[in-house]
C-alpha positions as CSV (number, residue, x, y, z in Angstrom):
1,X,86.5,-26.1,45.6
2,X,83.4,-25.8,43.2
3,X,82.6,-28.2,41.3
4,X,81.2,-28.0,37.7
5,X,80.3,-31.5,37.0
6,X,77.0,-31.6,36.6
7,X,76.8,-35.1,37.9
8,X,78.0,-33.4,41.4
9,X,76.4,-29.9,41.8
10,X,73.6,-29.5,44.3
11,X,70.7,-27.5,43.1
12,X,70.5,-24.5,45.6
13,X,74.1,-24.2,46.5
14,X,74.6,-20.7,45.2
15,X,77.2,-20.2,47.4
16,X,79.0,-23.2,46.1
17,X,79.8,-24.7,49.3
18,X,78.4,-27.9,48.5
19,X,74.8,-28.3,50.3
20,X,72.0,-26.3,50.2
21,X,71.8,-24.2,53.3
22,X,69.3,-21.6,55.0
23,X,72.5,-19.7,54.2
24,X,71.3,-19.9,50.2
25,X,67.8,-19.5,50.8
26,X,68.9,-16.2,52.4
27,X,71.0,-14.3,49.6
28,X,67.9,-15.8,46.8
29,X,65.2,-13.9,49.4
30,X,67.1,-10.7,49.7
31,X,68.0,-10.7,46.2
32,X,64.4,-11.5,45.3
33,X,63.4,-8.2,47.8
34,X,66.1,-5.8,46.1
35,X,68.7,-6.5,48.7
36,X,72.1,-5.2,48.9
37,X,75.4,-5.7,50.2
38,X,77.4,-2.9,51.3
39,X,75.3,-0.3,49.3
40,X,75.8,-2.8,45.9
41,X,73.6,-4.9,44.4
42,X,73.7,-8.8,45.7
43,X,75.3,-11.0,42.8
44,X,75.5,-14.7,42.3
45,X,77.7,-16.2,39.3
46,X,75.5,-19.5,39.7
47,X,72.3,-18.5,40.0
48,X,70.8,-21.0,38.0
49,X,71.3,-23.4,40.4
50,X,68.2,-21.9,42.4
51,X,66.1,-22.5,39.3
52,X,64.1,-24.7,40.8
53,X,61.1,-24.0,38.2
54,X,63.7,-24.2,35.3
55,X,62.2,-21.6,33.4
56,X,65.2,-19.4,33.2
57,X,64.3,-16.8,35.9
58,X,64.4,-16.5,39.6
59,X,61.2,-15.6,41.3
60,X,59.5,-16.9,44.5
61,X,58.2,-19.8,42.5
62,X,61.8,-21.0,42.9
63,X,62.1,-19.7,46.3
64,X,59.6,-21.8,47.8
65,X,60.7,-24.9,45.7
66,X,64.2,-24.1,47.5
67,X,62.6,-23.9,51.0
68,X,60.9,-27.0,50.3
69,X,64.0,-29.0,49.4
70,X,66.0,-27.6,52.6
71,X,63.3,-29.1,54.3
72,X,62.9,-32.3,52.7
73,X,67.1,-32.6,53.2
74,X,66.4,-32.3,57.3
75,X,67.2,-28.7,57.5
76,X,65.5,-26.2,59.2
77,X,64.2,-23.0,57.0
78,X,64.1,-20.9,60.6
79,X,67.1,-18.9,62.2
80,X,67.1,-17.8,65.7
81,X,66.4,-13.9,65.7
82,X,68.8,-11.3,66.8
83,X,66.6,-11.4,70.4
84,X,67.4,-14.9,70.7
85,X,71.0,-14.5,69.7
86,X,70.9,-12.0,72.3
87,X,70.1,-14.3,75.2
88,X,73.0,-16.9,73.9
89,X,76.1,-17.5,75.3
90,X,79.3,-16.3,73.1
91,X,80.6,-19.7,72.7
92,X,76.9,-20.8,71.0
93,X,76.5,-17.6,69.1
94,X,80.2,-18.6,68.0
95,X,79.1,-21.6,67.2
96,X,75.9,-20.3,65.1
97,X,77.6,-17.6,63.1
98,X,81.0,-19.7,62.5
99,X,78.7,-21.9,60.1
100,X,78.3,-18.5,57.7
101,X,80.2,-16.4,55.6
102,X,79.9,-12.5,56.0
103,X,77.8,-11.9,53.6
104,X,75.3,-14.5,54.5
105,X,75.4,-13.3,57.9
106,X,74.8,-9.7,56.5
107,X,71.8,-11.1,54.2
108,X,70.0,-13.4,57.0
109,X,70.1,-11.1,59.8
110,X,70.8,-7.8,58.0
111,X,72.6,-4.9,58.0
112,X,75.1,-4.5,60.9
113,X,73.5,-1.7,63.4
114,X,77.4,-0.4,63.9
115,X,81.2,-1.5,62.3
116,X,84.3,-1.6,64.0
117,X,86.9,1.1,63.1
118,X,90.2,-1.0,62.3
119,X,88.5,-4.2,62.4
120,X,86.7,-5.9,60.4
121,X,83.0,-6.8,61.7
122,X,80.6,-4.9,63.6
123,X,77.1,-5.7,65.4
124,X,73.8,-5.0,66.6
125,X,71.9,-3.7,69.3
126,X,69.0,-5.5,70.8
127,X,67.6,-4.4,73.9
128,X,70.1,-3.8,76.2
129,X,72.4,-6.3,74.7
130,X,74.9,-6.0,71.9
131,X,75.8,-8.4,69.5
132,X,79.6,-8.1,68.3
133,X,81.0,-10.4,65.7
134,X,84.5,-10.3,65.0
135,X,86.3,-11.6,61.6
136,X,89.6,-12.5,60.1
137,X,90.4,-10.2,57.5
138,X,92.6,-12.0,55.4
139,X,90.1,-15.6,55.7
140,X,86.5,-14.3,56.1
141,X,86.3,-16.4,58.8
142,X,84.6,-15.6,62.0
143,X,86.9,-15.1,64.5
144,X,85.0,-14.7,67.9
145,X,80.6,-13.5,68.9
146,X,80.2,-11.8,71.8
147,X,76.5,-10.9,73.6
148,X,77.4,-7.8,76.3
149,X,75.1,-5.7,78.4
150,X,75.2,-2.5,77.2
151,X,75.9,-0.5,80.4
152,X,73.6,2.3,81.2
């Protein structure tokens, strides 16, 4: 679903879903910080394409050209936090996370506090609240966000 014409690439979509996202911007900062996914390291095949200097590296140089371009496209560069998450309603966290792939949910809001055993997803804690994402194991897809009261 890539494409490799260079007339049609976006500059920024590492993620090769066609647009520059925050989702992008994300995975380029945690790889830029020594990230990881899972314990490995984070990996990109088209990393170039977030060589907005064009000099052959990736640095912050390139990250803030990538910020700035997000920007200039209409997007926002800012994510609700996990707090605000917390105070959403399932169907709008739903909504929220259904717009990113597992990884990028792992790289913008980090590592999962806990993981399901059986399933495949896991959450955080915030406050008295936890945040539970489920996923499709065979599509990657979000399947259902939840935002319970831990009881006490």
């Amino acid at each position: 679903h890539y494409s490799t014409d260079p007339q049609k690439v976006t500059m920024g979509d590492i993620n090769m879903d066609n647009k520059l996202t925050i989702a992008d911007v994300a995975v380029v900062q945690k790889w830029l910080l020594g990230g990881s996914f899972y314990g490995s390291d984070i990996q990109f095949d088209y990393w170039h394409l977030a060589d907005f200097c064009d000099d052959d590296k990736l640095d912050v140089f390139d990250l803030c050209l990538m910020k700035e371009k997000l920007l200039e496209n209409g997007e926002s560069t800012e994510l609700p936090t996990l707090e605000e998450i917390s105070k959403m309603s399932d169907e709008e966290a739903t909504e929220l996370f259904s717009k990113y792939t597992f990884k990028e949910i792992w790289c913008i809001w980090g590592e999962f506090d806990w993981g399901f055993s059986g399933l495949y997803g896991g959450g955080w804690v915030v406050g008295d609240k936890e945040i539970s994402l489920v996923f499709n194991y065979y599509t990657d897809e979000l399947e259902s966000a939840r935002i319970g009261t831990i009881p006490k």
